[in-house]
N, C-alpha and C positions, 0 to 999 in steps of 0.2 A: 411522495417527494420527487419532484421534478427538478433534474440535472438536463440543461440545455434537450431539452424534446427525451432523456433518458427518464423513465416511472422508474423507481424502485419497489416491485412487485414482487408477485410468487412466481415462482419460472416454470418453465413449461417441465411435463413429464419425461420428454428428450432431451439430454444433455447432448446434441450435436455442437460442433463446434466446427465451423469452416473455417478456411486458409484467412480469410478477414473479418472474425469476428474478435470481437475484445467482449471479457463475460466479467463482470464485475458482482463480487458478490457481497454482502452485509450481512456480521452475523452479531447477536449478544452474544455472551461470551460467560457469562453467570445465568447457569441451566441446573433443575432440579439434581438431589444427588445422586439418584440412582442413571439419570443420563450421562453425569460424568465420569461415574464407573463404565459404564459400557463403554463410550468412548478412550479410557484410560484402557481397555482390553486390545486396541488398536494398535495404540503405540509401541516402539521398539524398547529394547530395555534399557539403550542408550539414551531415549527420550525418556523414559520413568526416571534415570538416574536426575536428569536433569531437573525434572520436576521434583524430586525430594530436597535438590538443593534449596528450594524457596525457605523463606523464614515465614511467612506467614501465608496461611492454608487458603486461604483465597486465590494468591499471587498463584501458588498450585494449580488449584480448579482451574485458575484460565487459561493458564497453560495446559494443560490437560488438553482441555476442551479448542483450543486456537490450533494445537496439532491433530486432533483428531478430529477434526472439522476438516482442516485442510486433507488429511486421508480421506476420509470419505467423501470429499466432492472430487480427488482426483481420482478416486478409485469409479466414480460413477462416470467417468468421461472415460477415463482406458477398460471400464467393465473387468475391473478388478475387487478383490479385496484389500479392505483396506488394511490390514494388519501385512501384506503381501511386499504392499512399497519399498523400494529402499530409495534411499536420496544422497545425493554428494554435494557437496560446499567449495565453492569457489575459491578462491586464494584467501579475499574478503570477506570472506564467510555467507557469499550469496546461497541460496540452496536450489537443488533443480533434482529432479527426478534423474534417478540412475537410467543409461540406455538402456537396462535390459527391461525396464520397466515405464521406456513409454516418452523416455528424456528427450529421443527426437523426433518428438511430434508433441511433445506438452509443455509450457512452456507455462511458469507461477513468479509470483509475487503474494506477500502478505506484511501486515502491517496491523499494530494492535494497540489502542489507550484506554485505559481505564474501564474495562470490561466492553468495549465493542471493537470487531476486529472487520478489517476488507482485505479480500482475496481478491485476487486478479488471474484469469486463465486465458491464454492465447496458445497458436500454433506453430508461429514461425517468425515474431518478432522480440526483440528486445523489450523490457517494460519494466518499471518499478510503479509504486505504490504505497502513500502514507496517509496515517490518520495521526489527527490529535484532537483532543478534549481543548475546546474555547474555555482558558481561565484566566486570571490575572495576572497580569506578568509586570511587576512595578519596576525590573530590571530592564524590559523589553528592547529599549536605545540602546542600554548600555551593551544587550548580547549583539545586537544587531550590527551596533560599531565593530563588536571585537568581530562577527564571523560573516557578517552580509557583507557585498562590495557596497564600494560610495556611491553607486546610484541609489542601490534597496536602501539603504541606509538614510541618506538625504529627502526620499519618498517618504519614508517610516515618520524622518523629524518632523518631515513640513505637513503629515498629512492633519487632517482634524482629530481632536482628541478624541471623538466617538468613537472612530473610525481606526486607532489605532491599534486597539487588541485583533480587529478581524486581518487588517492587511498585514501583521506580525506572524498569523498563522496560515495564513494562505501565502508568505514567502516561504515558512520556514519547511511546510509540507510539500511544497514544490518544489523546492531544492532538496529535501531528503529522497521524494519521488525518482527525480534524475542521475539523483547521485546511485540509488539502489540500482536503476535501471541499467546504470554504464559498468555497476559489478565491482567497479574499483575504484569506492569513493575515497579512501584517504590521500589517493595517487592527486583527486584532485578539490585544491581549498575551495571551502564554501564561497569565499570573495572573487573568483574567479569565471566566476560564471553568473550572469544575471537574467532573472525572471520576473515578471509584474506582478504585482504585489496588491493595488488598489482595490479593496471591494468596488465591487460591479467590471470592471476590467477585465476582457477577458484573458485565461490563463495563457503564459506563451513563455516558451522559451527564448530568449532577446539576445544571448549573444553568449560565445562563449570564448575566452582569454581572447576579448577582443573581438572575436572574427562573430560577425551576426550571420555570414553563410554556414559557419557550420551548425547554428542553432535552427535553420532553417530544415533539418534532417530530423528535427526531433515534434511532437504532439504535448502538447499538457492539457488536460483538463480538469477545472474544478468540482469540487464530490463534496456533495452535503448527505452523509451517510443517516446523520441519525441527529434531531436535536443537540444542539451544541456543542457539537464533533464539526469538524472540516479535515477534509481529504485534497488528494492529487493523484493524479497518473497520470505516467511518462512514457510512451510509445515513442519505438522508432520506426518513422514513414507515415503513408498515409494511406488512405482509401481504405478503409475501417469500418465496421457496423458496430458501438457497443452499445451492450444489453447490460441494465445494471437491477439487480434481483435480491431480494433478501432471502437470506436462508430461514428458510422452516424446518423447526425440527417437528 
């Protein structure tokens, strides 16, 4: 699966990571049961608490397995164990690894639908990260009017009826992407900020409360993770190598 010249392959045996890479990873998320025990042996008991809250045993497993994935690929970058990690949460509930275990020098993102999940690891920039499952959305105008601004919006009406489920999810995962990335999306409305939307187009951030120079600070790129999923990631700056790799268990 080719993301502009990016394969999504099996990654190397060296999890290096330099000052400008972005490592993008794809995992399923629905793994045999005996691997999500192993991985449920990872987590904190903060995170099992949260996993029993699910109502149904699936919704569990993935959660299970989307935190204990994310331990183990960041324990393989700090040459840790993963049951070791601890993590702090942002005001907005973003998460980041604790300093004593690696917070200034590791930098994540993660994003989950419908059993497939993308991580995102860097070293020294800002970045969010979303995925969504391509479905039917017979509402699609009418979220768009209430939460996109009047440009996305006016795109979305005029675009071709083909065409309107894919440029629906490639605004809504761009603008979720951005919004994670900045830490403190409720501070600012979805309308407020515009991104292109049009299949084949490529991703950009276009302006934000107006001003298109400060959207000139930021990266987007479109992510075709997996069959009938679309993604986004949202870098701050440039001059960047990313490597996008599926996880093997």
């Amino acid at each position: 699966m080719a993301v502009s010249g990016c394969l999504w392959d099996t990654p190397p045996a060296d999890f290096t990571l330099s000052s400008n890479d972005i490592h993008i990873w794809c995992a399923d998320l629905d793994l045999p049961e005996m691997r999500v025990l192993q991985l449920a042996q990872t987590l904190s008991a903060d995170e099992l608490k949260r996993a029993d809250r699910f109502y149904f045993e699936q919704h569990k497993k993935r959660f299970i397995v989307r935190r204990g994935i994310l331990r183990t690929l960041l324990g393989r970058y700090l040459n840790m164990s993963p049951d070791r990690l601890h993590f702090d949460y942002a005001y907005r509930g973003k998460p980041a690894l604790a300093k004593s275990c690696g917070g200034d020098t590791i930098r994540f993102n993660l994003s989950d639908s419908d059993g497939v999940a993308l991580y995102a690891v860097t070293s020294d920039r800002e970045l969010g990260i979303d995925i969504e499952q391509i479905r039917p959305m017979e509402d699609a105008e009418q979220i768009a009017k209430r939460f996109f601004s009047e440009r996305e919006y006016a795109v979305l009406r005029d675009i071709d009826p083909s065409q309107k489920q894919a440029a629906f999810f490639n605004c809504w995962t761009r603008k979720e992407a951005y919004i994670k990335a900045i830490g403190d999306g409720l501070a600012l409305p979805l309308d407020e900020f515009n991104v292109s939307l049009a299949p084949g187009e490529p991703a950009r951030l276009l302006s934000i409360k107006g001003d298109r120079q400060l959207a000139t600070a930021w990266f987007l790129q479109h992510l075709n993770p997996f069959p009938g999923y679309v993604g986004a990631i949202a870098l701050q700056g440039f001059g960047f190598n990313i490597s996008c790799w599926e996880w093997v268990e």
